[in-house]
FIGUVEX-873574 format. One record per residue (C-alpha): residue in one letter; z, y, x. Coordinates in steps of 0.001 Angstrom, whole numbers, padded with zeros to 6 digits, always signed. Each point is the difference from the previous one (the first is absolute). Example, Ala and Ser with C-alpha at 12.3 -4.5 7.8 and 13.67 -1.06 7.14 Angstrom:
A+007800-004500+012300;S-000660+003440+001370;
# end
This chain:
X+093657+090543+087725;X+001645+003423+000425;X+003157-001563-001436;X+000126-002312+003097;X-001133+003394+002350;X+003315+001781-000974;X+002297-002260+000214;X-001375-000817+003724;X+000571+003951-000094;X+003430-000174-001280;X+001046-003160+002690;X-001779+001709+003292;X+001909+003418-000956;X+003382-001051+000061;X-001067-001780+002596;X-001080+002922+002256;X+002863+002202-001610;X+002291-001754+002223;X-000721+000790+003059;X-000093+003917+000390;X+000617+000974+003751;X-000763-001433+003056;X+002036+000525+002959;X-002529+000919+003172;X+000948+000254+003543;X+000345+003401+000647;X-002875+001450+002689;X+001622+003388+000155;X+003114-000572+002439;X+002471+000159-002940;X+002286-002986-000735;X+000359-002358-002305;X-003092-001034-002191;X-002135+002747-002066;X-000725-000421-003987;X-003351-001115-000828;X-001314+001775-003516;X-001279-002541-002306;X-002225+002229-002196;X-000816-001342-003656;X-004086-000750+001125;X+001827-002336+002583;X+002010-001426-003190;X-003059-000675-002065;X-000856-003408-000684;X-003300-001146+001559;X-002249-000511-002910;X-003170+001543-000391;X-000905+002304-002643;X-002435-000922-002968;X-003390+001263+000245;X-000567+003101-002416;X-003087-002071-001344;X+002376-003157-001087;X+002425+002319-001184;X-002635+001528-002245;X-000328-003483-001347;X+003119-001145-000492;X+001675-000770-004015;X+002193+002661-001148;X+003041-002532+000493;X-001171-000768+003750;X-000397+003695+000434;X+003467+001492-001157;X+001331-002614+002070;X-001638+000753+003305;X+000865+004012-000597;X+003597-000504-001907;X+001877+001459+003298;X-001955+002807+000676;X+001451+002316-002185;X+003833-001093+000157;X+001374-001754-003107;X-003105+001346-002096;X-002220-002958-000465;X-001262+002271-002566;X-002292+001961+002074;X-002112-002987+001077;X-000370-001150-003541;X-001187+003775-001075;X-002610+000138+002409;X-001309-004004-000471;X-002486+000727-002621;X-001395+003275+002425;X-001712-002586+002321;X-001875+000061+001983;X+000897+002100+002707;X-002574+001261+002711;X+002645+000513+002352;X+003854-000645+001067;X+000533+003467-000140;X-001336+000309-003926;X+002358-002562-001053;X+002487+001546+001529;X-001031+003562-001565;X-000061-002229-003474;X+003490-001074+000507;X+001349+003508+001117;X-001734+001540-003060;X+001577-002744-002331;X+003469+001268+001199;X-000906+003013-000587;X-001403+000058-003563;X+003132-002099-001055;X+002610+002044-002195;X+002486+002108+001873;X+002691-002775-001495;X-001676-003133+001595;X-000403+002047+003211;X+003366+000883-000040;X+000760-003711-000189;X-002027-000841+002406;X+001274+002047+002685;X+003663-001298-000805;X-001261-003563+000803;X-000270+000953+003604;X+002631-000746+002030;X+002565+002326+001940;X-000428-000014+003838;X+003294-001614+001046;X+001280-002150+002998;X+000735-003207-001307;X+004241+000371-000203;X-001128+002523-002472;X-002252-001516-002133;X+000666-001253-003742;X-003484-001357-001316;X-002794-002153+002210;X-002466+001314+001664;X-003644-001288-000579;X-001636-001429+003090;X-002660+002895+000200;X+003053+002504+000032;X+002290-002309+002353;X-002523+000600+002175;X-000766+003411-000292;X+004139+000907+000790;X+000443-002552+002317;X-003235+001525+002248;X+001547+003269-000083;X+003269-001424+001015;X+001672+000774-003364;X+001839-003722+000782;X+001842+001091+002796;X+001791+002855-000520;X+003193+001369+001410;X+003100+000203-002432;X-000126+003618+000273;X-004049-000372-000510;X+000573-002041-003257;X+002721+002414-001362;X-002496+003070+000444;X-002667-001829-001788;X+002117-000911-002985;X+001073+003731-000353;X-003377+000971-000103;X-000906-002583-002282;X+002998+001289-002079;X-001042+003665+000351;X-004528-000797-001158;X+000841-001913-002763;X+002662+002535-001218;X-003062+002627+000644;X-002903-001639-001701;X+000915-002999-001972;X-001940-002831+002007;X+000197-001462+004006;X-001281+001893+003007;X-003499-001785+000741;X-001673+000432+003291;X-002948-001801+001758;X+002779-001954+002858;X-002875-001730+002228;X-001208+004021+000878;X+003779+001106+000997;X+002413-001089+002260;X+003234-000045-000790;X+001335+003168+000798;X-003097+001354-001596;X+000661-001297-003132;X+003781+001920+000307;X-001630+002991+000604;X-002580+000168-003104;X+003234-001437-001696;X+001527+003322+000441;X-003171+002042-000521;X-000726-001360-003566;X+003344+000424-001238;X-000299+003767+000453;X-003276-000252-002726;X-000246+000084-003159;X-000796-003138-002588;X-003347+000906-000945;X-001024+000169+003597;X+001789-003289+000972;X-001606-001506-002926;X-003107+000604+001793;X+001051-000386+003394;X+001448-003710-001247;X-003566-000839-001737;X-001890+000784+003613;X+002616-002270+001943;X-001200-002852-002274;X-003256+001405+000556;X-000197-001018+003422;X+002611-002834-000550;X-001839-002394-002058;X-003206+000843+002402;X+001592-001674+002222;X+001392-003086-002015;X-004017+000126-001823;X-001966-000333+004061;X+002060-003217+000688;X-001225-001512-003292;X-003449+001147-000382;X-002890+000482+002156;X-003536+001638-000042;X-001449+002803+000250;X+001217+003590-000280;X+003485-001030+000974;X+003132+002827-000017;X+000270+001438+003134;X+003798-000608+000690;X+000232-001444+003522;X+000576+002110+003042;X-000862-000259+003828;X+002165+001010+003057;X-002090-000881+003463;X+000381+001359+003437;X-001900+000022+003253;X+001506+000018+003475;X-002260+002327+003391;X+000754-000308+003417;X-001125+003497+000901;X+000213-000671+003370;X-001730-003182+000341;X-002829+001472-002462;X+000051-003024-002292;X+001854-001479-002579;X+003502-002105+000214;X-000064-003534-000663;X+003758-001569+000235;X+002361+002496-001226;X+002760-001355-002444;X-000004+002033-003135;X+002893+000402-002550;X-000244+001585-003477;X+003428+001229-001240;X+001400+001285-003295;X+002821+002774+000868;X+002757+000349-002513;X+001905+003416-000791;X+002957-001372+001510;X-002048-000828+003839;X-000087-003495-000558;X-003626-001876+000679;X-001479-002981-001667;X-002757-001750+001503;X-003348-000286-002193;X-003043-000868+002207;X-000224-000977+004123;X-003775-000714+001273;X-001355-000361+003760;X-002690+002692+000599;X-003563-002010+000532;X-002664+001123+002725;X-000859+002515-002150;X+002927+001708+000228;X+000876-000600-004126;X+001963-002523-001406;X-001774-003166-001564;X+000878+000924-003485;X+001415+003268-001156;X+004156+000854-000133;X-000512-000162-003705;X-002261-000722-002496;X-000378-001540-003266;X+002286+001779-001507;X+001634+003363-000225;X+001169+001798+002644;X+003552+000702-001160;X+000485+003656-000129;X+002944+000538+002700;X+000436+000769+003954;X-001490-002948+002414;X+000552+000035+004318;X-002991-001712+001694;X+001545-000908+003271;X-002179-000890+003260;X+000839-001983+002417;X-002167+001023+002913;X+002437-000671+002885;X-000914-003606+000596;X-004185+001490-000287;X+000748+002700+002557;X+001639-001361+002395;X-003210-002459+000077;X-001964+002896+000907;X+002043+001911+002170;X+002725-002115+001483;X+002880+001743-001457;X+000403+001688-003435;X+001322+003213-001084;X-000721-000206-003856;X+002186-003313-001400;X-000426+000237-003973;X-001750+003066-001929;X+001339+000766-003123;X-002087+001436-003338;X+002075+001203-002654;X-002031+000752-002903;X+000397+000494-003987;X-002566-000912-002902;X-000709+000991-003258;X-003249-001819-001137;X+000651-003296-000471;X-003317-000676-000647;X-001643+001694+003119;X-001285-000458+003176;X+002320+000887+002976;X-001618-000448+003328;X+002744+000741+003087;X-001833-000052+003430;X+002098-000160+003047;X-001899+002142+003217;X+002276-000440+002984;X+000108-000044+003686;X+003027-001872+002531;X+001389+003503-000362;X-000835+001223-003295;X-000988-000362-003643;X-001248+001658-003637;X-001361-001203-002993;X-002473+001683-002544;X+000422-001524-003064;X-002667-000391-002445;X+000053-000685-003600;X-002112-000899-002766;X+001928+000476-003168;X-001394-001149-003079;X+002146+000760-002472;X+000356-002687-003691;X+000315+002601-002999;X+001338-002730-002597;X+001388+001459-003355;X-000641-001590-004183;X-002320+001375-001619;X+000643+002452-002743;X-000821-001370-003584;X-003439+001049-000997;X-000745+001312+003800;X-002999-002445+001685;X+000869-002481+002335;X+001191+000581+003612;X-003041-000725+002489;X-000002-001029+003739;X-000579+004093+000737;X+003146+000359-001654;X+001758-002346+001908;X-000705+001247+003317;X-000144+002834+002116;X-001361-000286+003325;X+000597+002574+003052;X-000086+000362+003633;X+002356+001088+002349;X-001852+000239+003046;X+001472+001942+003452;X-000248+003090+000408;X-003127+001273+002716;X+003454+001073+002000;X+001217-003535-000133;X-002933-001100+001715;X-000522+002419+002236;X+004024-000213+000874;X-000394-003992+000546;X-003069+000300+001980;X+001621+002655+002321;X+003085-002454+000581;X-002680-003002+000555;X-001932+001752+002428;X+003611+001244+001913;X+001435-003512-000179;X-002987-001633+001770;X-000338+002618+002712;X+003622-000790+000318;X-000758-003656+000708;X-002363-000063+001836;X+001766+002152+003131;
# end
C-alpha cells in the first residue's frame, strides 16, 4: 500500500518539478511579463496525509516506509521510533524522532548531517537531489540562479565545509533566496559547536514540514504562516470591494517576482489570504494597490494610480495583517501582527521530551493608543474633507 503511495509521490514530483515559474501579465505599467514564484507548498503533490490514528496502527515495515523521507537519507530515525507507538499527537512523534537524532552517537550524527545535500543551482550540482529537497531549493529559487549567483554559492560551500566538516543546512521554504545568502555569510563567521546546533534546529523545523504533509491529527507543528490585508475607503466610510491586489517578493538587486494577485471582496479583504499554508519566507515583499480604476469610480478622476507597501519579515510562521486606510488623495497603513513564534530544537539525551509549550510562543503586537488616536484624527479630517 505505501509502496504504491510513494512511487505516485516520486511520479507527481518530477512532475510538478518541471514547471517552476509562470510568466504573468504585468499589472504594474512595467514591460514585458513579471516572474511568478512557485513556492515548494505549490510543488507538493496533492495527496492527503495519513491520519495520526492509522499511523499508530500501521506494521513497522508500513511505518518506516511512510516516514523514510522525513529525516533525509536516515530511514533510521523512523525505524528507532516504530516500537515508541503510539503517539497522542503529530507533534510527539515528531519530538520522538528529534530526540532519536539526538541520543544517536556524535559519529552517526556526524554522518547524518553529511547526507544532506549542498544548496546549489543545478550547473553546480554533482549528486541528486531527493524530491523533498528538490523542492525545498527549487521554492526558494535555488534553480535559477545567476552565473555570478551560482559561483558565490559554491565559494561558500567551499569556505563551511572547510570550517566545520559537514554542508550548510537551512530550513529553504522559511527564506528567500537572498535570505538564505545572507545567513550564508552569518554562520560562517561561528564557530562548529554552535553550527552544530544551529544545523540540528534547521532540520528541526525542516522535517516538520516534510512530517505535516504526511501525517495528520491532532496537535500538529505549527509551521505555516499567514500574510492577509484589508483595503478602507476613508472617505466613503466603508470598505473597498474591487481593488486588484499584488503580492511581490523584492530581491537585493530591485528586481520583483510575483507571488500572490487577489480582487478585494465587499468586505474590503481578499477571498483567501496572500499566503498561507506554508511559511512566509523570511525576505522583503511590495503589496501594490491598484486603486486608480476604484477611484475614479467614485470621484470621476483619480489622483492615486497604484500604492505601493514595501515591507520585510522575519517570522515565517506568523501572522502579518497589512491594512490599507486611504482617501482619492491620501493613504497609511497600520500594520498588525500576530507572531507566534515555532521553537523547534532535539532534545538533549536524558532531557524529557519537547511539549507543545515548548514549541510555541505566542505574542501580540497590537498599535500603539497613538496609532489609534493618529488614524482616527486622519479619519475624522478625511471625511470632513469630503463631504465640502
Amino acid at each position: 500500500m505505501w509502496q504504491d503511495l510513494e512511487g505516485k509521490l516520486d511520479v507527481t514530483t518530477a512532475a510538478m518539478a518541471t514547471v517552476l515559474i509562470a510568466l504573468t501579465p504585468r499589472r504594474d505599467g512595467g514591460d514585458g511579463p513579471a516572474r511568478r514564484i512557485v513556492s515548494a507548498h505549490q510543488l507538493m503533490p496533492r495527496v492527503q496525509p495519513v491520519p495520526l490514528d492509522s499511523v499508530n496502527g500501521l506494521s513497522q515495515a508500513e511505518f518506516v516506509t511512510l516516514l523514510a523521507e522525513v529525516f533525509e537519507r536516515a530511514a533510521w530515525v523512523a525505524e528507532a521510533v516504530a516500537p515508541l507507538r503510539p503517539f497522542a499527537t503529530v507533534t510527539a512523534l515528531h519530538d520522538a524522532m528529534l530526540a532519536a537524532v539526538a541520543s544517536a552517537p556524535d559519529k552517526a550524527v556526524t554522518e547524518f548531517l553529511n547526507r544532506h545535500p549542498d544548496l546549489a543551482g543545478p550547473s553546480a550540482r554533482k549528486d541528486p537531489l531527493t524530491a523533498h529537497s528538490a523542492r525545498e531549493q527549487a521554492g526558494a529559487g535555488l534553480d535559477r540562479l545567476t552565473a555570478e549567483e551560482t559561483a558565490r554559492l559554491a565559494a561558500y560551500n567551499a569556505r563551511y565545509r572547510a570550517n566545520f566538516g559537514f554542508p550548510f543546512i537551512i530550513c529553504a521554504p522559511r527564506h528567500t533566496k537572498d535570505a538564505i545568502f545572507a545567513e550564508f555569510e552569518r554562520r560562517l563567521t561561528t564557530d562548529t559547536a554552535e553550527e552544530r546546533r544551529a544545523a540540528l534546529a534547521e532540520i528541526a523545523r525542516i522535517t516538520a514540514l516534510r512530517l505535516v504533509t504526511k501525517v495528520s491529527g491532532p496537535g500538529m507543528p505549527k509551521v505555516h504562516g499567514e500574510l492577509t490585508t484589508h483595503l478602507l475607503d476613508v472617505a466613503q466610510g466603508r470598505p473597498a470591494a474591487g481593488v486588484q491586489i499584488e503580492l511581490y517578493a523584492v530581491s537585493a538587486d530591485g528586481s520583483a517576482d510575483l507571488v500572490a494577485t487577489a480582487i478585494s471582496d465587499e468586505n474590503g479583504r481578499t477571498p483567501a489570504p496572500l499566503i498561507a499554508g506554508r511559511p512566509i519566507p523570511n525576505g522583503t515583499y511590495e503589496l501594490r494597490f491598484s486603486l486608480g480604476a476604484y477611484v475614479s469610480g467614485q470621484t470621476g478622476s483619480a489622483f492615486l494610480q497604484m500604492v505601493p507597501v514595501r515591507f520585510t519579515t522575519t517570522e515565517p510562521e506568523g501572522h502579518y495583517h497589512i491594512p490599507l486606510l486611504f482617501t482619492p488623495w491620501s493613504y497609511s497603513i497600520y500594520p498588525r501582527q500576530l507572531i507566534v513564534t515555532t521553537r523547534l530544537r532535539p532534545s538533549a539525551p536524558g532531557s524529557r521530551p519537547i511539549s507543545q509549550r515548548d514549541h510555541e510562543k505566542v505574542s501580540m503586537r497590537e498599535e500603539s493608543s497613538t496609532t489609534v488616536r493618529l488614524r482616527n484624527r486622519i479619519s475624522s479630517r478625511c471625511q470632513t474633507i469630503s463631504s465640502r
